[in-house]
C-alpha positions as CSV (number, residue, x, y, z in Angstrom):
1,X,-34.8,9.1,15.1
2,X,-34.6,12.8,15.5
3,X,-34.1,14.9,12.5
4,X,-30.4,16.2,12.2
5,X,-29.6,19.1,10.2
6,X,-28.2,19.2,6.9
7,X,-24.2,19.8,6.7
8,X,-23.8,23.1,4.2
9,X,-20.7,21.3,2.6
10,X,-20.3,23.7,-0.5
11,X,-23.1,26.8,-1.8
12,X,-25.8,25.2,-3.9
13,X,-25.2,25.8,-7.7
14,X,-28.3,26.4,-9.8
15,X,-28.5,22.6,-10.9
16,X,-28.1,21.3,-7.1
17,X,-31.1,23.6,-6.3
18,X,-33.0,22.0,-9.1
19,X,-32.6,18.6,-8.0
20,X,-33.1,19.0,-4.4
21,X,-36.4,20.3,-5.5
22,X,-36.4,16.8,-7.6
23,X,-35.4,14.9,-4.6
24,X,-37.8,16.5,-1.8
25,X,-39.8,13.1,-2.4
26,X,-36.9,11.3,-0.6
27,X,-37.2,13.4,3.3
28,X,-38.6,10.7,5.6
29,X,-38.4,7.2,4.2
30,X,-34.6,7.0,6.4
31,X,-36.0,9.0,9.4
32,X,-39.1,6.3,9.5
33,X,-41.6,8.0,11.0
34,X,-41.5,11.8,11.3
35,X,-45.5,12.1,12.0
36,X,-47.9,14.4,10.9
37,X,-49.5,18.1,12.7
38,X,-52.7,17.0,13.4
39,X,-54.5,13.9,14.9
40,X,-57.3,13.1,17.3
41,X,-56.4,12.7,20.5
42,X,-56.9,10.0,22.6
43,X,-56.6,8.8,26.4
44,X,-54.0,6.4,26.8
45,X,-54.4,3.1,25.4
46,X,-58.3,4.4,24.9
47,X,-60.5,3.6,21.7
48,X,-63.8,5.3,20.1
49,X,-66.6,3.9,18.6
50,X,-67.9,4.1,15.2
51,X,-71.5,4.5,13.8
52,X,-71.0,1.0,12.7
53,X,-70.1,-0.1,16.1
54,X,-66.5,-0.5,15.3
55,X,-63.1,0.0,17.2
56,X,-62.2,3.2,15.7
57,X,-58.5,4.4,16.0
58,X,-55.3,6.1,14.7
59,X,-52.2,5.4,13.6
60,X,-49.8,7.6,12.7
61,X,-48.0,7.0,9.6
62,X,-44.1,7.8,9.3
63,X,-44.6,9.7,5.9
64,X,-47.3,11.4,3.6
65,X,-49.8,8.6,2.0
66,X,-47.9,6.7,-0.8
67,X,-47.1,2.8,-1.6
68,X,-44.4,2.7,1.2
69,X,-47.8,2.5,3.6
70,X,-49.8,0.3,0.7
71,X,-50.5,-2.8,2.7
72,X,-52.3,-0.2,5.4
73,X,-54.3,1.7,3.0
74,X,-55.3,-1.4,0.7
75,X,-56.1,-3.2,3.4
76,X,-58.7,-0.3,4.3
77,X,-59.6,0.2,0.4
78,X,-60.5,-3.8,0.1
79,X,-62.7,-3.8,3.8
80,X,-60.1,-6.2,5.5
81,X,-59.9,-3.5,8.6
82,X,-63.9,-3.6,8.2
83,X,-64.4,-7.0,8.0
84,X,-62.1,-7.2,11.3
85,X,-64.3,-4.8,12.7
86,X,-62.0,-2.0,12.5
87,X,-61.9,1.6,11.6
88,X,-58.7,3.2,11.3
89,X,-57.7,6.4,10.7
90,X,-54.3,6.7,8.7
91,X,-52.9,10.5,9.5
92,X,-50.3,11.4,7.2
93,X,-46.7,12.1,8.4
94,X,-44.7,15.2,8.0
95,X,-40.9,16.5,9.1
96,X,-42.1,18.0,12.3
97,X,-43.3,15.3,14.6
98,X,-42.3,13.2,17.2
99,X,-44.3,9.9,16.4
100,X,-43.1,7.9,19.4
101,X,-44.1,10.3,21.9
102,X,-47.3,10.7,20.0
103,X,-48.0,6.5,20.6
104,X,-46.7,7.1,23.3
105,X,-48.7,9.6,24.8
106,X,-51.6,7.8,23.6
107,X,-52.4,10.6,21.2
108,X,-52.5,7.9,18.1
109,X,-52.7,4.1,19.4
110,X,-50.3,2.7,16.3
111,X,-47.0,3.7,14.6
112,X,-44.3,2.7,13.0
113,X,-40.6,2.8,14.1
114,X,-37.0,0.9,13.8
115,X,-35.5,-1.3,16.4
116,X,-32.9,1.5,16.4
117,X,-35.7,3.7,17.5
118,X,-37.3,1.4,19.9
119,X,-33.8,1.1,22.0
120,X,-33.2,4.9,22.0
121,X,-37.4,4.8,23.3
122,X,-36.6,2.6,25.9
123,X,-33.9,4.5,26.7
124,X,-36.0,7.4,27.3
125,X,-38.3,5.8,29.2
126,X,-40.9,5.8,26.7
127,X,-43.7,2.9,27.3
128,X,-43.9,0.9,24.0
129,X,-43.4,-2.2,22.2
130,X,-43.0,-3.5,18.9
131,X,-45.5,-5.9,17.6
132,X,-45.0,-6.7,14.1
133,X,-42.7,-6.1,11.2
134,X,-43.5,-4.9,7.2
135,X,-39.6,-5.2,5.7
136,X,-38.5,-8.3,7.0
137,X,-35.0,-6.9,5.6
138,X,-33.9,-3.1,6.7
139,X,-34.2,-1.1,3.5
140,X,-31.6,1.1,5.3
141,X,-28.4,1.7,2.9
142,X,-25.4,3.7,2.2
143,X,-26.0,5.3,-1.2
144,X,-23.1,6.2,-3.6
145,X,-22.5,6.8,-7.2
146,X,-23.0,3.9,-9.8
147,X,-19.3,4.4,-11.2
148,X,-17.8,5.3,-7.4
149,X,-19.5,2.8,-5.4
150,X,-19.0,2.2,-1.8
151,X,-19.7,-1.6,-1.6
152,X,-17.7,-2.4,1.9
153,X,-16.4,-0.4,4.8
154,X,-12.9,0.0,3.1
155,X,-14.4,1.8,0.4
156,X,-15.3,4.3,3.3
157,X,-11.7,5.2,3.6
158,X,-11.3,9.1,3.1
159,X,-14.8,9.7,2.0
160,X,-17.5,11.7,3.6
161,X,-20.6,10.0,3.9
162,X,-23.9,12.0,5.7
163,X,-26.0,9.5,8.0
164,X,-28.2,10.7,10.9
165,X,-27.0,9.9,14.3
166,X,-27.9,6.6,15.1
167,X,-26.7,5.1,11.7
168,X,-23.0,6.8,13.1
169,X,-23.5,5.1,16.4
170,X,-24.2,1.6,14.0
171,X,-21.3,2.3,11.8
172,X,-18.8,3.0,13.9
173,X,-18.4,-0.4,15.7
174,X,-17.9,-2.2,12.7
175,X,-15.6,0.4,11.2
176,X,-13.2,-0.5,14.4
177,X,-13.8,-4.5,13.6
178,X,-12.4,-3.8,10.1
179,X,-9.1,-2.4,12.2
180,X,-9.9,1.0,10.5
181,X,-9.2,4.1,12.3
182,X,-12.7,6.1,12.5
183,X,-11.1,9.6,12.1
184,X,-9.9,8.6,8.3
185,X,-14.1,8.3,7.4
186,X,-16.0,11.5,7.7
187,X,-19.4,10.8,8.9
188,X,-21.9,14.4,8.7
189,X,-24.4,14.8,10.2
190,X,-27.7,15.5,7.4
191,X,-30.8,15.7,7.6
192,X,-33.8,15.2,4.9
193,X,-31.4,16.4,1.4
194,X,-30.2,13.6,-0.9
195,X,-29.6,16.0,-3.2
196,X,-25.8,16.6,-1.5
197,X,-25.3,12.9,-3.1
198,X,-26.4,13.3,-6.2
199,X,-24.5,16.9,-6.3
200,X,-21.4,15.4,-5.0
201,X,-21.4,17.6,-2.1
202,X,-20.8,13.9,-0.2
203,X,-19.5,10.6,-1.4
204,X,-21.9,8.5,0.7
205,X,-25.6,9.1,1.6
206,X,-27.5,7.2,4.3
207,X,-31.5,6.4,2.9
208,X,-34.2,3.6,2.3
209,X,-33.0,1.7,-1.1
210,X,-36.9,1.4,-2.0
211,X,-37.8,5.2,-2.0
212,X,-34.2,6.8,-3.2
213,X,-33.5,4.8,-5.4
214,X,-36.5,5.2,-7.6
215,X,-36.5,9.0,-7.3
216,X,-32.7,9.5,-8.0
217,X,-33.0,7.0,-11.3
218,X,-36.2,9.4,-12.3
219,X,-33.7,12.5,-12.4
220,X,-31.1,10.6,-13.5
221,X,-28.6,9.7,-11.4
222,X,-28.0,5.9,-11.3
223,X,-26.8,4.9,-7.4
224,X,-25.5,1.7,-6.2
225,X,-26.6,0.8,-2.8
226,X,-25.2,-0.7,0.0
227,X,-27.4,-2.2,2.7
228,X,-26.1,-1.7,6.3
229,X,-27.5,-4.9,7.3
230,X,-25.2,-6.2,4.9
231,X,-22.4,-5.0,7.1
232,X,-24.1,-6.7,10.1
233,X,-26.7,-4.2,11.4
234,X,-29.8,-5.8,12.5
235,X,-32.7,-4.4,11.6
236,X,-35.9,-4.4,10.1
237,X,-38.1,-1.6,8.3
238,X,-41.2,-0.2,9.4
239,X,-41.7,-1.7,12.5
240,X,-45.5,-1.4,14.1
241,X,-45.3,-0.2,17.7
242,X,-48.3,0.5,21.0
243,X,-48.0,1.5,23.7
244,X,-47.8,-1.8,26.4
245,X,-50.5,-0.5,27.9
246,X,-52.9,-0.4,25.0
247,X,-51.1,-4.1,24.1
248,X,-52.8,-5.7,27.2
249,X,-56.0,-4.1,26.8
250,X,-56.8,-4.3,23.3
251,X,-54.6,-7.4,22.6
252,X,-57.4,-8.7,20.5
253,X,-58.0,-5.9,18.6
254,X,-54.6,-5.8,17.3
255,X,-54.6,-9.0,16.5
256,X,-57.7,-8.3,14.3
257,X,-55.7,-5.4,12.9
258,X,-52.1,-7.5,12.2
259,X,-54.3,-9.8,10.4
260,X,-55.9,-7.6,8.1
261,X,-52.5,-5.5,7.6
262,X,-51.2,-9.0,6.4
263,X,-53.6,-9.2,4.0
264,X,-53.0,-6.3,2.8
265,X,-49.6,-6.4,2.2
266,X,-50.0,-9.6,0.7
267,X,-52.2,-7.8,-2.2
268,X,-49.5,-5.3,-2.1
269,X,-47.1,-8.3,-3.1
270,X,-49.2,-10.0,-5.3
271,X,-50.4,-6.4,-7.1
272,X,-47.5,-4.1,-7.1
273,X,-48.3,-2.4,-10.0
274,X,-52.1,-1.8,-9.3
275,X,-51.6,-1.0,-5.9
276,X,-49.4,2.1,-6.8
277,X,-51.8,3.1,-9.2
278,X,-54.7,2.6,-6.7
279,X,-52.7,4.7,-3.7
280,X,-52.1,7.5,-6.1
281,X,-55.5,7.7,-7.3
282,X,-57.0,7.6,-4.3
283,X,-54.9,8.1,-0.8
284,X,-51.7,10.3,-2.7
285,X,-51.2,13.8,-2.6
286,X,-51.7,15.5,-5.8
287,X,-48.8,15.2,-7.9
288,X,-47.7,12.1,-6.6
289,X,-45.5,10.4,-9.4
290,X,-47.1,7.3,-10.6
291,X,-43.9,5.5,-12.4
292,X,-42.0,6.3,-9.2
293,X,-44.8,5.1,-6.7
294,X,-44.4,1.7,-9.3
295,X,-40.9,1.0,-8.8
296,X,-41.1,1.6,-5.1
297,X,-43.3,-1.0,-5.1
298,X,-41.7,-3.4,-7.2
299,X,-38.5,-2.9,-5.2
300,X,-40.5,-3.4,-1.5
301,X,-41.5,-6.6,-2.6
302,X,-38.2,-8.4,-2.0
303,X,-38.1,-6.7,1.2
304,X,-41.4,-8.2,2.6
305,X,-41.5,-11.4,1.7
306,X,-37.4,-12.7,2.8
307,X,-36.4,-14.1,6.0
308,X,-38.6,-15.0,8.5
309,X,-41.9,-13.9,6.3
310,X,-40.8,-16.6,3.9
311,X,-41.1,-19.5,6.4
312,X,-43.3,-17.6,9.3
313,X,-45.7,-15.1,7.1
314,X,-45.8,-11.6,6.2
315,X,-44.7,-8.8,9.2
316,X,-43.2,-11.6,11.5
317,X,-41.5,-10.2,14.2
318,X,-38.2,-11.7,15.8
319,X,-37.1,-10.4,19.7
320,X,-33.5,-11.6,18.3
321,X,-32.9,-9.2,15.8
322,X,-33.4,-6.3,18.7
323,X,-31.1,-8.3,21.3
324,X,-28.4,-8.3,18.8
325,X,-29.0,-4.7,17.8
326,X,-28.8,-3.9,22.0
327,X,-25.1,-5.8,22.0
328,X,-23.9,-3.4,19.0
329,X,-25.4,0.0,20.8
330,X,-23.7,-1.5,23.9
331,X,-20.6,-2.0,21.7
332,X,-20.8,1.3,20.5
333,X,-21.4,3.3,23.5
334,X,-25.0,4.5,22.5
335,X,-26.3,2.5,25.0
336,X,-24.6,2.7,28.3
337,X,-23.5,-0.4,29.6
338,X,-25.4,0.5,32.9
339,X,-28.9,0.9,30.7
340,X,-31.5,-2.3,31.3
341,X,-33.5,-3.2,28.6
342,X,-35.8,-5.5,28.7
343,X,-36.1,-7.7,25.4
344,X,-39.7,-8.9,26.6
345,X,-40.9,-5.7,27.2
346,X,-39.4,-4.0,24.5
347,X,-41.0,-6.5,21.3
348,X,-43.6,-9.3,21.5
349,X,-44.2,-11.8,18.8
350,X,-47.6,-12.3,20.6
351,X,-50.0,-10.7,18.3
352,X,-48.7,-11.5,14.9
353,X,-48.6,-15.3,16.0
354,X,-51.8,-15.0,16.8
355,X,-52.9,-13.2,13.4
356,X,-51.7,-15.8,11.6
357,X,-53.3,-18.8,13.2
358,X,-56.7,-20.6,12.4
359,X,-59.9,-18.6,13.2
């Protein structure tokens, strides 16, 4: 999802210049995967080789290096990608690039996206598919005060909330099913500043529960959250996306790769509290707040291991959730009703059945 710009509601006082400093932590986790400036580039769907003989490739992660991307990185740190026969190299995200077209373009092989952002790719014409799924719940919310919280779409009435685009085009369907007129809910456009929350600049702010919620409590200011899939938005949260045509060609190496991502979220799950301290220490940037990196982690766990994971295993992958999510674009006019998507093309629970059967 493109990066909208921040709405200028009222000047910044000293202390909301202070915390947006505070909150700079917070830019990408609801954008999911604004990529990073540099990576190796690569023909389409094409692989190199290590020293060791192994498949060596990209993928582009949404954000910098931090326990929102731990099952990736511990799965490298413990030698599950090795003993898969992999090498990986996990590029760091930034605020100025276009990840999909980077997969897509064959630049980096993997990324992550949001069935949101896979319509609006298909859309475009863009040649990829999703393949597997880390937050089996959408840690998408709609943030608000602790003592004025917004905890249904009535309590939207006559505030202003600041969501990017496509969480409008989500919204607004089920604002009309609640017979509520759209014009009496202000919905701005913002970009990457929380901060307008927690100065009160809006009533309503649109981020992932697992990263803001941590870094607003550390400067804080206590928010209650709403989940849009609460509201009946299907979703799901970091979803891992290829090009089709690298799908057919190296089927088995993702395969190789889904299964050693599982494992590593499942030490993520089972380690929550080491695995932050190991990312920071070792994959992090410098300064990287280790308390906040731990309560990140303890509040992904519930988002990995409900729904399907619970019965199917870690990063399952549903073609259901994204049909539904097509009907509400359709519903909303973000996807014209003359657009043909594909389901089959467009998601494949292919490889992460096969990473989790028998050898």
């Amino acid at each position: 999802m493109p990066l909208t710009p921040s709405l200028p509601v009222n000047g910044p006082s000293p202390l909301r210049l202070g915390r947006r400093s505070a909150l700079a932590a917070l830019a990408a986790a609801p954008l999911l995967g604004l990529g990073a400036l540099s990576y190796r580039v690569l023909a389409s769907g094409a692989h190199a080789s290590s020293a060791k003989g192994f498949m060596s490739f990209d993928h582009q992660l949404g954000w910098v290096k931090g326990i929102q991307f731990g099952g990736y990185l511990m799965a490298k740190a413990l030698g599950y990608l090795a003993e898969e026969g992999l090498d990986v190299n996990f590029i760091a995200g930034g605020p100025g690039t276009d990840y999909r077209t980077l997969v897509a373009s064959g630049r980096a092989l993997v990324s992550e996206s949001n069935v949101a952002g896979m319509i609006d790719g298909a859309l475009r014409g863009q040649p990829l598919v999703a393949f597997a799924a880390v937050m089996q719940r959408d840690p998408g919310a709609i943030m608000s005060p602790a003592d004025r919280p917004i905890r249904s779409v009535h309590d939207m009435v006559g505030k202003t909330l600041g969501v990017p685009g496509s969480v409008r085009a989500q919204l607004l369907p089920l604002i009309r099913r609640a017979g509520i007129d759209p014009d009496s809910i202000r919905l701005v456009p913002v970009g990457s500043d929380p901060s307008l929350l927690a100065s009160g600049q809006v009533d309503g702010y649109y981020s992932w529960s697992t990263t803001a919620v941590p870094a607003l409590r550390k400067i804080g200011f206590e928010p209650h959250w709403l989940h849009v899939s609460d509201l009946g938005v299907p979703g799901y949260g970091q979803v891992l996306i290829t090009r089709r045509d690298t799908l057919a060609r190296h089927h088995e190496a993702l395969v190789r790769y889904t299964r050693a991502l599982i494992r590593g979220w499942a030490w993520v799950v089972d380690h929550p509290a080491e695995a932050a301290e190991r990312i920071v220490r070792d994959f992090a940037p410098p300064g990287t707040n280790l308390v906040e990196q731990q309560a990140q982690a303890e509040m992904m766990r519930d988002y990995i291991v409900t729904g399907d994971a619970a019965t199917h295993g870690l990063l399952w992958i549903d073609p259901a959730v994204f049909e539904r999510a097509v009907a509400m674009g359709r519903e909303a006019g973000s996807v014209p009703a003359d657009a043909q998507i594909d389901i089959t093309r467009l998601v494949t629970q292919d490889i992460v059945t096969a990473a989790h059967a028998p050898r």
